[in-house]
Every structure is written in structure tokens, then in C-alpha cells.
N, CA, C and O atoms as a GROMACS GRO file, in nm:
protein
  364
    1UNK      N    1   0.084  -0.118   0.000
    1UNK     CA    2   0.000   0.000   0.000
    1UNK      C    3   0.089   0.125   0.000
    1UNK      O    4   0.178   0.138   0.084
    2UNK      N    5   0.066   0.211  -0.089
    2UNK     CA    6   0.134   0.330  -0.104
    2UNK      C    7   0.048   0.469  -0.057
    2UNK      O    8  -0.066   0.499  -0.091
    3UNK      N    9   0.126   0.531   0.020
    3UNK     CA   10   0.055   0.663   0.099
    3UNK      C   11   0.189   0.802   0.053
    3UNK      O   12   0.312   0.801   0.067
    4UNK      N   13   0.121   0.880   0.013
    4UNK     CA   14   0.215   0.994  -0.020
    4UNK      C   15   0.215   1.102   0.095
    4UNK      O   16   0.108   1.103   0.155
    5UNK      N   17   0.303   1.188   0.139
    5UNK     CA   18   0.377   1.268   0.266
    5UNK      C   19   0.352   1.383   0.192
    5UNK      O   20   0.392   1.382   0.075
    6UNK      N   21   0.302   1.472   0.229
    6UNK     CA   22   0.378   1.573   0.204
    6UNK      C   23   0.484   1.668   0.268
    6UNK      O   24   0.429   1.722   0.364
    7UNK      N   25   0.569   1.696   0.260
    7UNK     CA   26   0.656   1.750   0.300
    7UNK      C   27   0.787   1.811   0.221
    7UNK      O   28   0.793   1.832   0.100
    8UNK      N   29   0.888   1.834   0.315
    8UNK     CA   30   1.041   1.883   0.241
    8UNK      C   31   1.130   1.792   0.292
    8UNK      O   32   1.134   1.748   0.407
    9UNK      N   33   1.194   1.771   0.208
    9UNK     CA   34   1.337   1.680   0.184
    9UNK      C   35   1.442   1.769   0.211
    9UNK      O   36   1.451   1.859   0.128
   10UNK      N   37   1.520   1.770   0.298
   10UNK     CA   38   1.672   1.870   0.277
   10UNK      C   39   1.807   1.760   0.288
   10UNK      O   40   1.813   1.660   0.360
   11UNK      N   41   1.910   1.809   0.195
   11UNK     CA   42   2.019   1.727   0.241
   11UNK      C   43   2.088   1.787   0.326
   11UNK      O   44   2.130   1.899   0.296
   12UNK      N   45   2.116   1.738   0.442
   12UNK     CA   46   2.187   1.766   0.593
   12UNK      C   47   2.358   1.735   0.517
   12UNK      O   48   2.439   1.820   0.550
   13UNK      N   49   2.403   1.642   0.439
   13UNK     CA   50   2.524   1.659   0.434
   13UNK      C   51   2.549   1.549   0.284
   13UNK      O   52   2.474   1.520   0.191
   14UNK      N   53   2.672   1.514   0.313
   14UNK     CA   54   2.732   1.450   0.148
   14UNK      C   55   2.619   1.327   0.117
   14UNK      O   56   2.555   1.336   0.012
   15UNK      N   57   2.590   1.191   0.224
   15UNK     CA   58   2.486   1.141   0.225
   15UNK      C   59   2.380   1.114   0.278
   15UNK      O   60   2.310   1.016   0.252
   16UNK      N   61   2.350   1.232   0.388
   16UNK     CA   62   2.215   1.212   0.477
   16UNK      C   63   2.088   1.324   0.423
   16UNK      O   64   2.111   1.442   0.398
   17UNK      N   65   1.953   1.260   0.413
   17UNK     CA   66   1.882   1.359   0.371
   17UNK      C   67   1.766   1.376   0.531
   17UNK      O   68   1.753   1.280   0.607
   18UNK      N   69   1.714   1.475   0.548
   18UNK     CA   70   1.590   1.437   0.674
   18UNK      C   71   1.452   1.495   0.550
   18UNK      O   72   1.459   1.568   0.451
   19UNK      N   73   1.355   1.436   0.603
   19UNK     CA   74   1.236   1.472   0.586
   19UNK      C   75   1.165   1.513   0.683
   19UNK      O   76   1.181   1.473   0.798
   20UNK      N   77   1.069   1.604   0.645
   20UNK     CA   78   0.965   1.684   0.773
   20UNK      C   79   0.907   1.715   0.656
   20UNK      O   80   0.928   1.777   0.552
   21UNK      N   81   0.762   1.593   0.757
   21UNK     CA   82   0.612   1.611   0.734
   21UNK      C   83   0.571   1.778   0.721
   21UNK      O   84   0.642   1.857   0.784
   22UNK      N   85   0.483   1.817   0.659
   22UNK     CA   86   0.419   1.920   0.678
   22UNK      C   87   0.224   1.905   0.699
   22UNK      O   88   0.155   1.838   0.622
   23UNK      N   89   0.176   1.977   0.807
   23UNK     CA   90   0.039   1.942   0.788
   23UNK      C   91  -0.024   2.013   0.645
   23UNK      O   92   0.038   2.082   0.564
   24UNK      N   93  -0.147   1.977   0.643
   24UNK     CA   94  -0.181   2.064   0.497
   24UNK      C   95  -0.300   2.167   0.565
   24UNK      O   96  -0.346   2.177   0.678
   25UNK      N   97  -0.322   2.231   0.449
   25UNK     CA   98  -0.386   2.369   0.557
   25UNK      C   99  -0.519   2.361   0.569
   25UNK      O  100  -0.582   2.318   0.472
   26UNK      N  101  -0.591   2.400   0.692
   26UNK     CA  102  -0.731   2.349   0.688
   26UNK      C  103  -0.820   2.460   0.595
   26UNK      O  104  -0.821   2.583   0.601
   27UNK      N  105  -0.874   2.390   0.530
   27UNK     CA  106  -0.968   2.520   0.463
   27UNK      C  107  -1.032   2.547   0.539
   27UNK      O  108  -1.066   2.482   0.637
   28UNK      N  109  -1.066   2.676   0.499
   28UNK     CA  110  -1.165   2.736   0.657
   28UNK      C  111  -1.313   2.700   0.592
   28UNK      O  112  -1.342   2.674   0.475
   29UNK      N  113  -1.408   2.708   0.724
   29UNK     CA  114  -1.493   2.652   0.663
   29UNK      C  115  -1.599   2.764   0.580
   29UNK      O  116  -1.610   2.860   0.656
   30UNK      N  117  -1.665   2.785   0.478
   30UNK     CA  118  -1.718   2.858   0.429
   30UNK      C  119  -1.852   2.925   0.462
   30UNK      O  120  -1.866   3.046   0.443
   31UNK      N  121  -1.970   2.834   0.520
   31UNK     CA  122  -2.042   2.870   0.538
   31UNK      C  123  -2.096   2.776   0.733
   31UNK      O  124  -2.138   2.664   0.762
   32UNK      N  125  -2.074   2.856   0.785
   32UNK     CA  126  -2.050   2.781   0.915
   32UNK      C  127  -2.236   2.778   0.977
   32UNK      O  128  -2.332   2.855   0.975
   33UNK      N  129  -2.208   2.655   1.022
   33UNK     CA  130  -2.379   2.607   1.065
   33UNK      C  131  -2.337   2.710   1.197
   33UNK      O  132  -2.231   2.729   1.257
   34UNK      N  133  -2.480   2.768   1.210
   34UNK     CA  134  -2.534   2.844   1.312
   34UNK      C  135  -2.659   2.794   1.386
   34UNK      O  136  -2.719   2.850   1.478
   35UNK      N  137  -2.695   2.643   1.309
   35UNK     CA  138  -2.784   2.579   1.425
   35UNK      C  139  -2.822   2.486   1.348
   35UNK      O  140  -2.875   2.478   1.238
   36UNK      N  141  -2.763   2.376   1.472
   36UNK     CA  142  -2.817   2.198   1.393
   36UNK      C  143  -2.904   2.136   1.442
   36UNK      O  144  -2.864   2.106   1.554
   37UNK      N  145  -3.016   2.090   1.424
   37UNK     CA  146  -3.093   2.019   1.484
   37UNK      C  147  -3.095   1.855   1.425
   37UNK      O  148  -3.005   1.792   1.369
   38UNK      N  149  -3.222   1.818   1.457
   38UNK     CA  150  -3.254   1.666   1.403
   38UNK      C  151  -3.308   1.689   1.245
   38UNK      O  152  -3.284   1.608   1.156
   39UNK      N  153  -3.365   1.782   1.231
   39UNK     CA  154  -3.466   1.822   1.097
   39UNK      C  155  -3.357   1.896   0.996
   39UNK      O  156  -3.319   1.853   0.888
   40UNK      N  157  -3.333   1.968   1.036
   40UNK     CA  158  -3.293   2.084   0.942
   40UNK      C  159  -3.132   2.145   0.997
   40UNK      O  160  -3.093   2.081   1.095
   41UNK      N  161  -3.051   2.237   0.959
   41UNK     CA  162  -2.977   2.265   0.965
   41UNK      C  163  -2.936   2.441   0.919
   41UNK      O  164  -2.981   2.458   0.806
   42UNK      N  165  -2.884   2.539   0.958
   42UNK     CA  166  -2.886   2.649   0.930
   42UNK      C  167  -2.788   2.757   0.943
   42UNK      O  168  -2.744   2.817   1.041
   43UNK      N  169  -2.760   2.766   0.793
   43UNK     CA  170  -2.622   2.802   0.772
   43UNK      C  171  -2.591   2.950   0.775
   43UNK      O  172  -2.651   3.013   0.688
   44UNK      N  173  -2.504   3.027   0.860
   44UNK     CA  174  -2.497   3.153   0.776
   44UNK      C  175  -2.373   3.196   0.642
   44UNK      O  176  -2.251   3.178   0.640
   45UNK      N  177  -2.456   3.251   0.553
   45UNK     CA  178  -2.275   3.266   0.443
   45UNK      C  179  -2.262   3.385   0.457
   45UNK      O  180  -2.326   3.449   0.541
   46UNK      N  181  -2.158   3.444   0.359
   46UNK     CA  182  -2.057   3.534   0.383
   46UNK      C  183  -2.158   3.683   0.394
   46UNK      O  184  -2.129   3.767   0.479
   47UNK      N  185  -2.297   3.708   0.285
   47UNK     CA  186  -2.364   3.845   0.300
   47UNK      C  187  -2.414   3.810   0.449
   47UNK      O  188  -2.492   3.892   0.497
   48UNK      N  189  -2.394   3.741   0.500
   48UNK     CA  190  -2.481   3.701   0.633
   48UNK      C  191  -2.641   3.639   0.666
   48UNK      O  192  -2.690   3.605   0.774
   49UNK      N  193  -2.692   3.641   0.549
   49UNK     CA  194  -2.802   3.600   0.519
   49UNK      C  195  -2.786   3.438   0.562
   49UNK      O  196  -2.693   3.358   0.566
   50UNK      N  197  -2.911   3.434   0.588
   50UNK     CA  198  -2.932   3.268   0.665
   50UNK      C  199  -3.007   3.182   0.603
   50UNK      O  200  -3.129   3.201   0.604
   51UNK      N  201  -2.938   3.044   0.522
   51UNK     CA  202  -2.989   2.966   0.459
   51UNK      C  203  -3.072   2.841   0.552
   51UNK      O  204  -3.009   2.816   0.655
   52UNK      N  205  -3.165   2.780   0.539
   52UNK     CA  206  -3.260   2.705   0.633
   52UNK      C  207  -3.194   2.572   0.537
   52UNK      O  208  -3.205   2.591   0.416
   53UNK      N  209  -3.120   2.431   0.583
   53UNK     CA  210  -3.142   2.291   0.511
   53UNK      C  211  -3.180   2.185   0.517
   53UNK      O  212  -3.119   2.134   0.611
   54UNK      N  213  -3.236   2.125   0.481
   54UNK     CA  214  -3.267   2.010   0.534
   54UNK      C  215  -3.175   1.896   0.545
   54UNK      O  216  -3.063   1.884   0.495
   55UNK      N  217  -3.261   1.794   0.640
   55UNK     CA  218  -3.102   1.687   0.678
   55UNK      C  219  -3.142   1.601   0.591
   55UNK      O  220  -3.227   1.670   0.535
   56UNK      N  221  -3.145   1.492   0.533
   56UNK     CA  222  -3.157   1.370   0.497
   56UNK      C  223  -3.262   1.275   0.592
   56UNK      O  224  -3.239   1.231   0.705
   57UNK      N  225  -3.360   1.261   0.525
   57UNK     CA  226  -3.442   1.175   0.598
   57UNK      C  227  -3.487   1.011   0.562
   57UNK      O  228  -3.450   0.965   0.454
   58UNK      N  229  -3.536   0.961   0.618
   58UNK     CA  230  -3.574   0.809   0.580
   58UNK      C  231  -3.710   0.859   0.571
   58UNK      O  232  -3.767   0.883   0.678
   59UNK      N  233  -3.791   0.885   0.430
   59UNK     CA  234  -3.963   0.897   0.451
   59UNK      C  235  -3.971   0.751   0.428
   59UNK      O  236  -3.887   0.696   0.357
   60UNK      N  237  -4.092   0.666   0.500
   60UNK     CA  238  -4.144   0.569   0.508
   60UNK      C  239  -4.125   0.516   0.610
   60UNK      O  240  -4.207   0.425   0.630
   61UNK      N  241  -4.035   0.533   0.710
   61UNK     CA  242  -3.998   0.452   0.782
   61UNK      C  243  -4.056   0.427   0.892
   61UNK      O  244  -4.177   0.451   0.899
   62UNK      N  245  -3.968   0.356   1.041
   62UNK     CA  246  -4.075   0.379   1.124
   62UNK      C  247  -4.086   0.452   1.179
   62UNK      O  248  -3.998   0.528   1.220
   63UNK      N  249  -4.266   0.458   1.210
   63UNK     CA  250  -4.316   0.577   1.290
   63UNK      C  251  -4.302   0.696   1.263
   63UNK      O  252  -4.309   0.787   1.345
   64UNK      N  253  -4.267   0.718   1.064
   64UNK     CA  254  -4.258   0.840   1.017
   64UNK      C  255  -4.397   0.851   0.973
   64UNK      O  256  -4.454   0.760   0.912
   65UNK      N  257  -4.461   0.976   1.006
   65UNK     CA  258  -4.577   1.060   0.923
   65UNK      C  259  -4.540   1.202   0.882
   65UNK      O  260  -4.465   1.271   0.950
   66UNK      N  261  -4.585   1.236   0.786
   66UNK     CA  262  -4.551   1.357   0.691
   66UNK      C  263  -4.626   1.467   0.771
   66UNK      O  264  -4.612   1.585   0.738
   67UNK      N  265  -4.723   1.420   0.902
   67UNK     CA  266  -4.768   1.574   0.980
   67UNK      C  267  -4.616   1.538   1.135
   67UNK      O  268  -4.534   1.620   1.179
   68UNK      N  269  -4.629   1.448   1.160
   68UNK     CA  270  -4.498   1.447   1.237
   68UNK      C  271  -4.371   1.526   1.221
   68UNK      O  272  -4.302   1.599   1.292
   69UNK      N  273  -4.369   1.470   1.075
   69UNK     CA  274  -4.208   1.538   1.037
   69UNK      C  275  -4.221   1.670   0.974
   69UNK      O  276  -4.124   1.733   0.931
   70UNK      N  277  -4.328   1.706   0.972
   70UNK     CA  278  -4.347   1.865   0.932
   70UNK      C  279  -4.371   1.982   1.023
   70UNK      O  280  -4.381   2.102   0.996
   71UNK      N  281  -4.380   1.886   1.193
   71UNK     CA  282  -4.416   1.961   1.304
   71UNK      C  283  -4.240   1.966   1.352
   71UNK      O  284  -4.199   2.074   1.394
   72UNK      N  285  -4.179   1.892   1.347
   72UNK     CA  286  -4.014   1.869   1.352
   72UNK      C  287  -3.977   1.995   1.257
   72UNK      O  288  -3.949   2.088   1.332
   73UNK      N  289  -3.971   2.018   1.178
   73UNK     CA  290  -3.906   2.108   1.115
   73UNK      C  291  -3.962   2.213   1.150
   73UNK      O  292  -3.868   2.288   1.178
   74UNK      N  293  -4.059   2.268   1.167
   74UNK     CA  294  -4.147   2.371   1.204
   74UNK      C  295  -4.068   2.426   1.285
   74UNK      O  296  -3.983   2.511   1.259
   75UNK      N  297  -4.103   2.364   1.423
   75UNK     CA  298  -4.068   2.338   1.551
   75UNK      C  299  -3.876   2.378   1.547
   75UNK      O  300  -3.843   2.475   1.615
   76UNK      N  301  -3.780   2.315   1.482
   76UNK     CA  302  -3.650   2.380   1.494
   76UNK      C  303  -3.633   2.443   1.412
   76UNK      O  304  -3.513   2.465   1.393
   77UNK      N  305  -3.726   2.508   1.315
   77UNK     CA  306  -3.718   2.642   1.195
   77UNK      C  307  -3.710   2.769   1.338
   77UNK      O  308  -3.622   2.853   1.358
   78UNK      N  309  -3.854   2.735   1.430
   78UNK     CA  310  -3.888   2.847   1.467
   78UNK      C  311  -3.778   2.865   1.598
   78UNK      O  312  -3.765   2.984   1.628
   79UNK      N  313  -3.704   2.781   1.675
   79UNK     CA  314  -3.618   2.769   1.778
   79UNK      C  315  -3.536   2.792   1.695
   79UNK      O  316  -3.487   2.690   1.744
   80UNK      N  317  -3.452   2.829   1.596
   80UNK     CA  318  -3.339   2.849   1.502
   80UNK      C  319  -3.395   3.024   1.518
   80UNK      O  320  -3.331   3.114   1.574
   81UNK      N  321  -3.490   3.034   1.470
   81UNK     CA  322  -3.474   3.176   1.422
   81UNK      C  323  -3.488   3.272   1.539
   81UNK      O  324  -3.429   3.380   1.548
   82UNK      N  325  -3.586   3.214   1.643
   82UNK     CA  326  -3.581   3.260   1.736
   82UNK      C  327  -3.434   3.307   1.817
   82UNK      O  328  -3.398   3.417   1.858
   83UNK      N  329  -3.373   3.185   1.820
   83UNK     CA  330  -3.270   3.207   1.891
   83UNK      C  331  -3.161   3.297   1.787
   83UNK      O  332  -3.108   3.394   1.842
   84UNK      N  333  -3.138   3.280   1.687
   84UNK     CA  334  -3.077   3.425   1.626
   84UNK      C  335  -3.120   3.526   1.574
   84UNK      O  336  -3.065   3.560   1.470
   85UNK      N  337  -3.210   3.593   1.617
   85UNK     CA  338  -3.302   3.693   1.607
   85UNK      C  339  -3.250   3.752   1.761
   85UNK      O  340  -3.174   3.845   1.783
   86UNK      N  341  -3.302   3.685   1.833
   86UNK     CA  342  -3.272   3.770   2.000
   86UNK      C  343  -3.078   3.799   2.021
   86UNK      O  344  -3.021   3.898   2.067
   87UNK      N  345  -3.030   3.690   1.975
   87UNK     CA  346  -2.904   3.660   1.928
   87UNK      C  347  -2.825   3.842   1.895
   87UNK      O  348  -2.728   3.905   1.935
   88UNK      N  349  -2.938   3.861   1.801
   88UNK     CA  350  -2.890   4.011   1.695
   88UNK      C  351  -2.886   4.085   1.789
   88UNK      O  352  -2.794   4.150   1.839
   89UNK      N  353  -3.020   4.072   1.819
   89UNK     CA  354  -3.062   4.224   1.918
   89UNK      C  355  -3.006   4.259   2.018
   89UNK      O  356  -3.009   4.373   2.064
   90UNK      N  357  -2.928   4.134   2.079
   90UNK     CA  358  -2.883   4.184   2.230
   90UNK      C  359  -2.759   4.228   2.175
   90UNK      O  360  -2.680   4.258   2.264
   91UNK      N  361  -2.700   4.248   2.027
   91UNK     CA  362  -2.559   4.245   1.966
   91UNK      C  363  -2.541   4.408   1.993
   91UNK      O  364  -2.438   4.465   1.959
   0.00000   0.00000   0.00000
């Protein structure tokens, strides 16, 4: 199994070389969640404007109903906005 390093090679002398690893750089993250729940997810990007997403769901499954899972999202839409709305104001 082959794994590639990145790093720098220097020669220390006539036949010794050292290597040093380098980490690689973290991308920063772009649009950073400002509130995760079970339902949905909610991002702010760079104008600051706040995108609402949804998570991935299993419809059919058990003990899923479409008024259940629409009271779930509701329900952490309005605890999302709530909480960064008051969030602003006390800013």
C-alpha cells in the first residue's frame, strides 16, 4: 500500500537527507452552521443572510408521518430563528 507525505526533503550533508512532514492547511470553513438540529440545519454565508437545510431523511420509515415530520421542522425552523433573532438584538 502506497501513501504519499507531504513535506520537504533537505540534504543535511554529502549522504544524509531528513524529511519533515508538513500538515496541509485546513480550509476554513465557508459557510458555518449556526444551528443543527434533528430536521434541518442552518447556515450563515458570507452576506450574512441565513440559509434554512434540510437533513436527509428516511420517509417511510418507522413511525414516520408527513404531519410528524413537518411539526419537527417547524418546531427547529422556529427555535433556530428565534434564537438568532434575539441573538442580533442583544448584539
Amino acid at each position: 500500500m502506497r501513501k504519499d507525505y507531504p513535506g520537504v526533503l533537505t540534504r543535511d550533508g554529502r549522504e544524509h537527507y531528513t524529511f519533515i512532514e508538513t500538515l496541509p492547511e485546513q480550509a476554513a470553513r465557508r459557510n458555518p452552521h449556526v444551528f443543527c438540529g434533528d430536521f434541518i440545519t442552518v447556515t450563515r454565508w458570507a452576506d450574512g443572510s441565513l440559509h434554512p437545510n434540510f437533513k436527509p431523511t428516511k420517509i417511510g420509515g418507522r413511525g414516520f408521518t408527513p404531519e410528524s415530520y413537518a411539526w419537527g421542522v417547524a418546531c427547529e425552523l422556529r427555535e433556530a430563528l428565534k434564537g438568532l433573532i434575539e441573538e442580533e438584538m442583544s448584539e
